[in-house]
C-alpha positions as CSV (number, residue, x, y, z in Angstrom):
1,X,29.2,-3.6,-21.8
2,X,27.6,-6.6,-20.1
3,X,26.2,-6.7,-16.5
4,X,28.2,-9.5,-15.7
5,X,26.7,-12.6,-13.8
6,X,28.5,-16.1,-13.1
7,X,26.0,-18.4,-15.3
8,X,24.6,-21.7,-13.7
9,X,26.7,-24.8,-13.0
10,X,25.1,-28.1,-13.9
11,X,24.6,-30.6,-10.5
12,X,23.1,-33.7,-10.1
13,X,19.2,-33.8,-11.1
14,X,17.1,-32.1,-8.4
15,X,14.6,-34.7,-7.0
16,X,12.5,-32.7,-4.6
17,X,8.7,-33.1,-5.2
18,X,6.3,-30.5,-4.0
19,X,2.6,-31.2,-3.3
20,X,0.5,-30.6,-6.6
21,X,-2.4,-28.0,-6.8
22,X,-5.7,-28.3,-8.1
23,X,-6.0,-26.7,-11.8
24,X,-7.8,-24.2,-11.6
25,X,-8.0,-23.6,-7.9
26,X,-8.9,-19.9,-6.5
27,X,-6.2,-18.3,-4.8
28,X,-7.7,-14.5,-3.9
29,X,-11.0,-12.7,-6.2
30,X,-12.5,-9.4,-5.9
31,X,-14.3,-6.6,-7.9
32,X,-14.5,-9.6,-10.9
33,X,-10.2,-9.6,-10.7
34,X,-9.2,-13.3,-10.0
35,X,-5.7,-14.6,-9.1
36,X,-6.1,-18.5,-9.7
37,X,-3.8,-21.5,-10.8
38,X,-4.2,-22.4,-14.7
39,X,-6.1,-25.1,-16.0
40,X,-5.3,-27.1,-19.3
41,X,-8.3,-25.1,-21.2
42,X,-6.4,-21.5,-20.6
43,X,-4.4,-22.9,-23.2
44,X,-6.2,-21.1,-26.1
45,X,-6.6,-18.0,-24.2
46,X,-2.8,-18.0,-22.8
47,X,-1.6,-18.4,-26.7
48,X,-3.7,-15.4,-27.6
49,X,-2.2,-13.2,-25.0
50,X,1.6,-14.0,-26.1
51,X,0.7,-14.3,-29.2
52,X,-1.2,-10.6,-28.6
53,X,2.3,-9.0,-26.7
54,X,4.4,-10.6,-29.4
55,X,2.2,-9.1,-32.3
56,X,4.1,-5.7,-30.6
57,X,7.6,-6.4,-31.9
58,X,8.6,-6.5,-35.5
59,X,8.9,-10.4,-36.9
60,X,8.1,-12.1,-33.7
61,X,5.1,-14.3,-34.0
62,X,3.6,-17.7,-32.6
63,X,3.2,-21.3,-33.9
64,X,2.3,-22.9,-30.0
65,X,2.2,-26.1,-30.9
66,X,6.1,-25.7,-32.3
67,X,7.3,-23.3,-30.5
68,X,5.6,-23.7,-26.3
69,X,3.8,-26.6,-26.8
70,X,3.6,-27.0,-23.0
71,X,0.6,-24.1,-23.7
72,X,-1.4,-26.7,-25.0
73,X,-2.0,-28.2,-21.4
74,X,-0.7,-26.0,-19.3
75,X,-1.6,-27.4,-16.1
76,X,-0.6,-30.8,-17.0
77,X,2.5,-29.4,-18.6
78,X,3.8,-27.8,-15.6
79,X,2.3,-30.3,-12.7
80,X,4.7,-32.6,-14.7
81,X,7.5,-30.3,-14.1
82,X,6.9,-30.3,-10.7
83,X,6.4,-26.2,-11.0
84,X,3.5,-23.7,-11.0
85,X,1.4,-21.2,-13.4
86,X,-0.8,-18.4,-12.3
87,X,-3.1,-16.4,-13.9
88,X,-5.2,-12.9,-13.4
89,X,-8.5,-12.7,-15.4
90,X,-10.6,-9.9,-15.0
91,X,-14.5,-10.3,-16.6
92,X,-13.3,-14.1,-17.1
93,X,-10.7,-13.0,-19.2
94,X,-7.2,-13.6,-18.8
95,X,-5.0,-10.7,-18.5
96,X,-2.2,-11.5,-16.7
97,X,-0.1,-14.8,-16.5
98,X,3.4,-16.2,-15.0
99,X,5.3,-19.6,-14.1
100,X,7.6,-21.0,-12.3
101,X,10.2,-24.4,-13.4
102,X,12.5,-25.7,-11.0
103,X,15.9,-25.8,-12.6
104,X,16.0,-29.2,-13.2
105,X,19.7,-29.5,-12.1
106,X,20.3,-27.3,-9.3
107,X,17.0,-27.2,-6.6
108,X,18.3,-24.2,-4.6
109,X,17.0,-22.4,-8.6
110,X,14.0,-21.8,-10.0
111,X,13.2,-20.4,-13.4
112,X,10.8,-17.3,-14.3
113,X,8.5,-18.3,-17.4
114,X,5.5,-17.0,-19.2
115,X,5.8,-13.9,-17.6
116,X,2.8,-11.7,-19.9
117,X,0.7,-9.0,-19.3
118,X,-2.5,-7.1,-21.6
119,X,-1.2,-4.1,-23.0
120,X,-4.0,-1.8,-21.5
121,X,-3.5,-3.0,-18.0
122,X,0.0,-2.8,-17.6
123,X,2.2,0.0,-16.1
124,X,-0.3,-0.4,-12.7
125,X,1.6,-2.7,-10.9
126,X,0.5,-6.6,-12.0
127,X,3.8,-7.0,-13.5
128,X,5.6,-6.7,-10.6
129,X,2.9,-8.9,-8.4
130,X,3.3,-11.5,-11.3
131,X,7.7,-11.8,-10.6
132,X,6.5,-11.5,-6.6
133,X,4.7,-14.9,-7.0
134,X,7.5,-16.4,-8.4
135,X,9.7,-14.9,-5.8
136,X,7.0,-16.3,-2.8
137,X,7.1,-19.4,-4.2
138,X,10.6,-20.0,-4.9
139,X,11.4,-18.7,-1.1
140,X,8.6,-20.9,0.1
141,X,11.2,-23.8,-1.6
142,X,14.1,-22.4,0.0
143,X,15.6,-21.4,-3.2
144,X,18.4,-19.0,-3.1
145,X,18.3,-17.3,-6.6
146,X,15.7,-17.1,-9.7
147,X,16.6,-17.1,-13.0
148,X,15.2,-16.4,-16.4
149,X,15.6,-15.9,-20.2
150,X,14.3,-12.9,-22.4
151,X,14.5,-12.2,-25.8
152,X,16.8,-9.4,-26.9
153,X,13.8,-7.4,-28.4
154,X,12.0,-7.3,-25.4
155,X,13.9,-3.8,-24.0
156,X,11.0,-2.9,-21.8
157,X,10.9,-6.2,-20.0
158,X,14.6,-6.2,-19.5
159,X,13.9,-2.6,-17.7
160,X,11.2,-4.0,-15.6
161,X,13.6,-7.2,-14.5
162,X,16.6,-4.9,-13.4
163,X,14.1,-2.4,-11.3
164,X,13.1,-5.7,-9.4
165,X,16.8,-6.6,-8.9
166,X,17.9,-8.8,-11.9
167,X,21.4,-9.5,-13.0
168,X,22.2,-9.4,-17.0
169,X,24.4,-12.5,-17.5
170,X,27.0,-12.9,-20.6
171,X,25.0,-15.5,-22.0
172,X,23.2,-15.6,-25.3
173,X,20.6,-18.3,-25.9
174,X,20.0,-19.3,-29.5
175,X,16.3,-20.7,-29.8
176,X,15.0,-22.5,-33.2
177,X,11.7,-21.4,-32.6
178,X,9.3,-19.4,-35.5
179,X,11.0,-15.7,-34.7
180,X,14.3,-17.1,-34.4
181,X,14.8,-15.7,-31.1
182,X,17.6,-14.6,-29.3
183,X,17.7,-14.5,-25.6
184,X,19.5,-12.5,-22.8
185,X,20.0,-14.4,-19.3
186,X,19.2,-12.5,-15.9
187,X,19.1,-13.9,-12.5
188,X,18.2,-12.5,-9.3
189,X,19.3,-13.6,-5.8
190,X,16.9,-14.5,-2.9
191,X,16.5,-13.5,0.7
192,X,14.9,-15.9,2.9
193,X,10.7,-15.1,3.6
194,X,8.6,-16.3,5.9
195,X,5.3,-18.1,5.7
196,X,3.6,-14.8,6.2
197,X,5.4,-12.9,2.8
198,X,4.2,-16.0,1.2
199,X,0.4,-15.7,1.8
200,X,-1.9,-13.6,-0.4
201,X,-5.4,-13.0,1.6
202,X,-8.5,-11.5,0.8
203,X,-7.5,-8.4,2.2
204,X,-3.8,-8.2,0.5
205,X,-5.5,-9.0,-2.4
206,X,-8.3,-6.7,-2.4
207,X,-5.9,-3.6,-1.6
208,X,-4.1,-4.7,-4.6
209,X,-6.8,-4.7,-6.9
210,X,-7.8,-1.1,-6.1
211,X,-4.6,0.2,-5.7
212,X,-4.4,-1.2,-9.6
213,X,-7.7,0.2,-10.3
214,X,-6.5,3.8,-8.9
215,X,-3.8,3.8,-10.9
216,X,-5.7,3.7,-14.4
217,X,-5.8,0.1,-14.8
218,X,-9.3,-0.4,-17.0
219,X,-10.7,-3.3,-15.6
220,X,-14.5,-2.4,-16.8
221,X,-13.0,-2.4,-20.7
222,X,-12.6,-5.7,-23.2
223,X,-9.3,-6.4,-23.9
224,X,-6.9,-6.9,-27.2
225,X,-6.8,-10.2,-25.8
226,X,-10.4,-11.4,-26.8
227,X,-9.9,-10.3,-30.5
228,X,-6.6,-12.1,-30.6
229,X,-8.2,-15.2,-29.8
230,X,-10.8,-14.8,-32.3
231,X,-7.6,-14.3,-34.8
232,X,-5.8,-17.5,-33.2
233,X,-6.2,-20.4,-35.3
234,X,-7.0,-23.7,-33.2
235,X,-3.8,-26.0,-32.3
236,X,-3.2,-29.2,-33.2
């Protein structure tokens, strides 16, 4: 049975505009980890990581350009949308990644997108930083609730989303992508934070890196990620 969770009502088109951020920009870096804002040449390196986490589950592959062409410029992509995309690399390689949309008819809703992480680095914690940015941001808004979509297959995710206090909708969403996916809809509801919750400083940053660290993430090794780029054929 169904976790059961009243599914959005369509409003007027939001028209709140927040200030843009500069692609790229630092946010907090230590011991080579580095949380940053994308820039429209992760692209490549984003695709290789989904692609890379998809490659995990039986007949779900990636054609970027058909199927999240907004990967192609991320930055721009998202600026335009009037949302946000962060990313963790570690050795200049990107190992973590996460964005935010505003729904674009309700502006007390945000959605959770991109939400990947490296195989040998997760299970340490960056997962649940990654949703926490989205949550920072979307209180900083003055949202009230964040929602997202997941594919069916993705069982571990759908664990990970109810620990952090997701609710499984009813609703199925078809997509015509290359895996034919099917998607389950969660949404979570938000309690008001401060400006304080909101920052990350060197020092929350650097405790989080270690903690990470302690608990067996390998920073110091390459990643699956570099040899699925090498395998990713170049976008049109």
């Amino acid at each position: 049975m169904l976790e059961q969770y009243q599914a959005p009502v369509n409003r007027a088109p939001a028209e709140e505009r927040y200030a843009p951020v500069a692609p790229g920009a630092v946010i907090a870096a230590d011991a080579g980890v580095v949380l940053r804002h994308v820039r429209d040449d992760d692209g490549a390196a984003i695709i290789a990581l989904v692609s890379a986490v998809w490659s995990e589950y039986p007949g779900k592959t990636l054609a970027a350009s058909r199927d999240m062409p907004e990967l192609l410029a991320p930055a721009t992509a998202y600026s335009k949308a009037n949302g946000r995309f962060w990313v963790i690399e570690a050795r200049g390689e990107i190992i973590g990644t996460v964005a935010l949309k505003p729904n674009a008819h309700d502006a007390g809703v945000v959605e959770l997108q991109k939400m990947y992480v490296a195989h040998p680095v997760r299970h340490n914690g960056l997962g649940t930083f990654l949703c926490s940015l989205v949550e920072r941001e979307a209180g900083a808004r003055g949202a009230h609730a964040i929602e997202l979509w997941s594919d069916v297959k993705l069982l571990d995710a759908h664990r990970h989303y109810r620990r952090l206090g997701f609710v499984r909708g009813p609703e199925l969403r078809y997509v015509s992508d290359s895996s034919r996916t099917v998607q389950y809809y969660y949404r979570k509801a938000l309690i008001r934070v401060t400006a304080e919750d909101v920052a990350i400083g060197p020092a929350s940053w650097h405790m989080l890196v270690h903690s990470w660290a302690a608990s067996g993430a390998a920073f110091a090794q390459p990643y699956i990620v570099t040899q699925a780029l090498a395998q990713t054929p170049a976008q049109p």
